[in-house]
Residue, then its C-alpha position, 0 to 999 in steps of 0.5 A: x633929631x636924635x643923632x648918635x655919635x661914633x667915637x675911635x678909641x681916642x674919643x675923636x667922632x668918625x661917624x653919625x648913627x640916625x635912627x631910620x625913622x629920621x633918615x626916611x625923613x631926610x629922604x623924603x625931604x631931599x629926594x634921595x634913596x640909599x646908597x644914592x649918590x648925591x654930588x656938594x654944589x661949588x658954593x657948598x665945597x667952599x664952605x666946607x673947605x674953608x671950615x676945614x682950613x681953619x686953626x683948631x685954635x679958631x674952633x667956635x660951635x658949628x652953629x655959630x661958624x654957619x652963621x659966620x659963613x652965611x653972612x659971608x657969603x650972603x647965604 
């Protein structure tokens, strides 16, 4: 996927660009129209949450905390 991030002026991200191409994709493959709203199940919540409470001191790369939390909550 060929993502563009979106920085302020301090450098920290504040959004993702995705090519249209990809998106219709993304809505094919998930059933979901533009400005569709959509609702996070619990599980999906709680995960994000617990992302979230974590120290910037703990950061590890995305991809590796997937994988930690999977294993956690037996995903």
């Amino acid at each position: 996927m060929n993502l563009q991030y979106i920085n302020d002026s301090q450098g920290n991200p504040t959004g993702v660009f995705i090519p249209i191409e990809e998106w219709r994709a993304l809505e094919k493959k998930y059933h979901f129209k533009d400005n569709e709203e959509f609702e996070l199940s619990d599980q999906q919540k709680n995960i994000l949450d617990e992302r979230l409470k974590s120290d910037k001191k703990d950061f590890i790369p995305a991809r590796k905390a997937l994988d930690k939390i999977r294993q956690k909550h037996e995903l």
